[in-house]
N, C-alpha and C positions, 0 to 999 in steps of 0.2 A: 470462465466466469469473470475472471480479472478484466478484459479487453470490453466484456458488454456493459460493467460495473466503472469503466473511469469516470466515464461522463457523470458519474454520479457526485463524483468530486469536486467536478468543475460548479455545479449548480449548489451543491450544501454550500460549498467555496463562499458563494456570494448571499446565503444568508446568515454563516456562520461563519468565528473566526477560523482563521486557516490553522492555525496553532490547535484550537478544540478540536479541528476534525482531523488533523493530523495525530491529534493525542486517540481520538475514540477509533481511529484504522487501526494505529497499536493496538488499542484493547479487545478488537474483533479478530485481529491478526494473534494477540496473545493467546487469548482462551482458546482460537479454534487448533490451537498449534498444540497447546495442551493435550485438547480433547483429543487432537489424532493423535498423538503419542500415547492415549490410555485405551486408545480402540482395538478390537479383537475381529472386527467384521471388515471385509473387502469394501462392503457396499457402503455398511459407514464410513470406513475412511474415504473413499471417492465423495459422497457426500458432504464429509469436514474440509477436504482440499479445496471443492469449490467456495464453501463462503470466506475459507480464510481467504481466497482470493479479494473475496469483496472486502477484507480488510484492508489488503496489498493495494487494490487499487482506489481507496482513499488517502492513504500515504503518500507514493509516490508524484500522481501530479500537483496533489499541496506541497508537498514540500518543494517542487519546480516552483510551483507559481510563488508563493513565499518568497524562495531565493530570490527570485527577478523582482517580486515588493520590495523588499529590505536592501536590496544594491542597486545604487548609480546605472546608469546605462554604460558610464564609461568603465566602470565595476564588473560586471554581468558575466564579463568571457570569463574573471578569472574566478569569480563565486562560485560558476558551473564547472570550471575546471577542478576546481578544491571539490563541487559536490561529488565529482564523479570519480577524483580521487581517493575519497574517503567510503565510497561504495564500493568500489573494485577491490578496497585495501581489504573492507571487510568480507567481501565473497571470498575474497582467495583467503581469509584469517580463519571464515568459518566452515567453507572446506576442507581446510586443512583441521582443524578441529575436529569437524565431523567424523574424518576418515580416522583421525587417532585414539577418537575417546570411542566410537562406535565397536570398535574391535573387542569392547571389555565390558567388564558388567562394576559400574560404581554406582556404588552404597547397593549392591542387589537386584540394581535395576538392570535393564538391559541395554546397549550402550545406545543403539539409538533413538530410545525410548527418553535417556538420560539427556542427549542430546535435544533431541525437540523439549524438553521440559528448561533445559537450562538458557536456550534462545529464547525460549518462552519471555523465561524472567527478565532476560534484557532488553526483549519488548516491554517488557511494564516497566521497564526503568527508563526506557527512553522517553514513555507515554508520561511518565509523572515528572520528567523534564520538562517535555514540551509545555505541560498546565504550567509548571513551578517556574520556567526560568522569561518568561517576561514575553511569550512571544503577542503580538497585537493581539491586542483585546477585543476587536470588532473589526469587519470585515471592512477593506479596502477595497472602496467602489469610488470609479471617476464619476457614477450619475445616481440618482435615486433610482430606485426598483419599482417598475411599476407594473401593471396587469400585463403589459406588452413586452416590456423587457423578458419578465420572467417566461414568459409563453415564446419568446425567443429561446433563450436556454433550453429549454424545455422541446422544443424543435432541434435545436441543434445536436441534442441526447440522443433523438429519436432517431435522426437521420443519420449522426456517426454508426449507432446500433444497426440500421440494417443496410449501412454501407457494408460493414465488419461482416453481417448475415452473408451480403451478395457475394464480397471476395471469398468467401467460404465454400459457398455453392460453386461459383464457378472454377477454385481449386477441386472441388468435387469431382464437375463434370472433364475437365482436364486431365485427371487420375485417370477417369475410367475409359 
């Protein structure tokens, strides 16, 4: 769901700011991370994994494309390098986490239940940073938007989507 859902990002991108849509991925990434932590069904959870996807992937390429907005060209390597060190740091911080609080039941819950609830929340703290801490207010475009531009985008969504479809199929028929 993540992979058919980026291009999603790129097109709100340009009519919203990158900061809101990076705050509203958090909060579709929050709730649904909730919700599969309170779920009892196979089917719902496979269900809930896919849309938090579509939270994960309005997050991630705004906050790429952001970075490369807000830094220099001659800035850029080491923006991306800080970005991806500050990702990495938190996979392996929240792995490691995961694996130690998971083992146990705090406050009665059960530990990876406790886990997705408490990643939860630091999504919604990240999300009410991104409104709160000043990031652009309106989207960054070199040109005006117009019935063509957008129908551009709009093509370019469609056509990554069933690029993504074909390599799929034909990983398919290469399996079998």
């Amino acid at each position: 769901m993540q992979a058919l859902s980026s291009p999603l990002a790129g097109i709100s991108s340009e009519f919203y700011p990158r900061g809101s849509v990076i705050a509203v991925g958090c909060c579709i990434w929050a709730t649904f991370t909730t919700l599969f932590a309170c779920t009892t069904s196979l089917h719902l959870a496979i269900g809930l994994c896919a849309v938090n996807g579509l939270g994960l992937a309005l997050v991630i390429p705004s906050v790429q494309s952001l970075t490369a907005d807000l830094n220099a060209r001659e800035a850029r390597g080491t923006a991306f390098g800080s970005l991806w060190l500050v990702i990495s740091l938190g996979g392996m911080l929240g792995a490691l986490y995961a694996t130690n609080v998971g083992a146990y039941t705090p406050l009665g819950i059960e530990g990876w239940r406790f886990v997705f609830v408490s990643v939860s929340l630091l999504r919604c703290v990240v999300r009410n940073s991104s409104w709160l801490c000043g990031l652009p207010t309106r989207p960054i475009r070199s040109r005006p938007l117009t019935l063509t531009t957008c129908s551009h985008h709009v093509l370019a969504a469609l056509l990554s989507v069933f690029s993504i479809t074909s390599l799929l199929s034909t990983t398919r028929t290469m399996r079998s």
